[in-house]
C-alpha positions in Angstrom: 0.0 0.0 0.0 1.3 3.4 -0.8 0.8 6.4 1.5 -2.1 8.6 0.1 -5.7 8.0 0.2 -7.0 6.3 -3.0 -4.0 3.4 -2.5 -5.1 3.1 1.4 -9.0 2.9 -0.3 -8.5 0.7 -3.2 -6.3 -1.6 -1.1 -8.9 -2.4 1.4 -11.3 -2.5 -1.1 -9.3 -5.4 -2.3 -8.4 -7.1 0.8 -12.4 -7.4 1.6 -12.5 -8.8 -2.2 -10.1 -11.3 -2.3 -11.3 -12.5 1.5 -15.7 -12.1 1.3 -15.3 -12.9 -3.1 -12.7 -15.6 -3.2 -12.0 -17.0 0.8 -8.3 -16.5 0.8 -6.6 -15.0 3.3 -4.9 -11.3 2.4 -3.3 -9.3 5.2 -2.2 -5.2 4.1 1.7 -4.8 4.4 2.3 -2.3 7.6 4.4 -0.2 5.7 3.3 2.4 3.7 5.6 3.1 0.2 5.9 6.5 0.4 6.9 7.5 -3.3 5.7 5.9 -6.6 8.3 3.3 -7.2 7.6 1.6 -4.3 5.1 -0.7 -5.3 7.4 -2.6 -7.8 10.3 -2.3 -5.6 7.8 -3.7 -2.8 6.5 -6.5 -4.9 10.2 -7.7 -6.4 10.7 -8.7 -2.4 13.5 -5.6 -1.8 14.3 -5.3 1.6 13.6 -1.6 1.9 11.3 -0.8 -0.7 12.0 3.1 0.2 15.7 3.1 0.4 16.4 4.2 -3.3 20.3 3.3 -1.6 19.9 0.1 0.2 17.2 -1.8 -1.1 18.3 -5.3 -1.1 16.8 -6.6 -3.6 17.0 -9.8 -4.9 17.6 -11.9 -1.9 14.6 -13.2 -0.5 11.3 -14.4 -1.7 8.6 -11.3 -2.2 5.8 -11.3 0.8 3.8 -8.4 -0.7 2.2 -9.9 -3.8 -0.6 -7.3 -5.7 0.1 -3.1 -5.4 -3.2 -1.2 -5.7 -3.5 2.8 -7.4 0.8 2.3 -8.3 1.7 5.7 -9.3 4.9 4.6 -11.4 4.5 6.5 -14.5 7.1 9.2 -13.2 9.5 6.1 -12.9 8.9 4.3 -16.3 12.8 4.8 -17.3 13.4 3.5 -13.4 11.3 0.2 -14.0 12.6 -0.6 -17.5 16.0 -0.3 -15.9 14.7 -3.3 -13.0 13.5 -5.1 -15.4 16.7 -5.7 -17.0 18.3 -5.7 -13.9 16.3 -8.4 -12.2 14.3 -9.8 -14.9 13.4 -12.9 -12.8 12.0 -11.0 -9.9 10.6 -7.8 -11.3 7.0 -6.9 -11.1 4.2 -7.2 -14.2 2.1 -5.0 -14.6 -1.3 -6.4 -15.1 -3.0 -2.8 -16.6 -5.8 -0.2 -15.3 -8.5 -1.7 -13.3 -11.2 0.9 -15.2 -10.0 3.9 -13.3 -7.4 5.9 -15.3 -5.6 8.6 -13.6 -3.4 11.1 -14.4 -0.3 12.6 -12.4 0.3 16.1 -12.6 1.0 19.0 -10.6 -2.0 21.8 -9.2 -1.4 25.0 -8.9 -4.5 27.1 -7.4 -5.9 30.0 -10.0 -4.8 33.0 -7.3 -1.3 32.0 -7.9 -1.5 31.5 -11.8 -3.3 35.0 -12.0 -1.0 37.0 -9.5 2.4 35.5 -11.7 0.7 36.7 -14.9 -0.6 39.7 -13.6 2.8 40.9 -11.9 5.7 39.7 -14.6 3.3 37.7 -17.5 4.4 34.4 -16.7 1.8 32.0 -17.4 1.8 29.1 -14.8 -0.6 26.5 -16.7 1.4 26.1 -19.4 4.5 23.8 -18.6 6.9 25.3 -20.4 6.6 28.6 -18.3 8.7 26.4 -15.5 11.7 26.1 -17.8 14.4 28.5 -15.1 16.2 29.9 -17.8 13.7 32.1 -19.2 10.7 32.8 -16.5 11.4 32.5 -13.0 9.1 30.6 -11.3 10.7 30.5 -8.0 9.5 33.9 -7.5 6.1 32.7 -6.4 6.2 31.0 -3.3 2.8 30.2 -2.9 3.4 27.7 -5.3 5.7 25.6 -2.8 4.5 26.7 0.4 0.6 25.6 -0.5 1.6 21.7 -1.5 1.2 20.5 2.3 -2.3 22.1 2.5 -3.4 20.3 -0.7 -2.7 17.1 0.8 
């Protein structure tokens, strides 16, 4: 299970499944990935599935055996690599259950409209984030307001 809301949701959602539908036993792992490679790291049997230093992987058999709402698509060039690395032990992904998401980043519409309105730069449109020629960094709010999302 990974450590935001829809993984908590959709993994309990599964353990109830797989124990009321099907009878088997299925216990949640008590640790929480807390970035989106964990899940394949988690389900290859690695040691610390958070450590990107120390994993240890390869060792041991896996005990963690289905990921639910697996965010990996930032890490695509990260699992390819595993999957050459360890291509006995690395994970398969199975495809979407129905619900397709997307990752991205929000910015609320106060901060978009006070970076255009004070110096023109234009906050929904990715490339305004390139350093070099806007400067981004100037808005704070766009930083400081992450935690409050969440």
């Amino acid at each position: 299970m990974c450590a935001w809301a829809s993984s908590r949701l959709t993994t309990q959602i599964a353990q109830l499944l797989i124990q009321e539908a099907l009878g088997l036993h299925a216990s949640i792992h008590p640790i929480e990935g807390q970035f989106g490679a964990s899940p394949f790291y988690a389900l290859a049997g690695c040691d610390d599935f958070d450590d990107p230093f120390k994993r240890k992987c390869g060792d041991k058999e896996t005990v963690i055996h289905v990921a639910m709402d697996a965010w990996i698509g930032s890490y695509t060039n990260t699992y390819t690599q595993f999957q050459t690395e360890y291509p006995l032990i690395a994970p398969i992904d199975l495809g979407s259950q129905g619900c397709e998401g997307e990752e991205s980043m929000y910015v609320s519409n106060n901060v978009i409209h006070e970076a255009f309105a004070s110096s023109g730069l234009v906050l929904d449109f990715y490339k305004s984030y390139n350093s070099t020629t806007g400067q981004p960094k100037s808005y704070p709010a766009l930083w400081v307001n992450v935690s409050k999302l969440i």
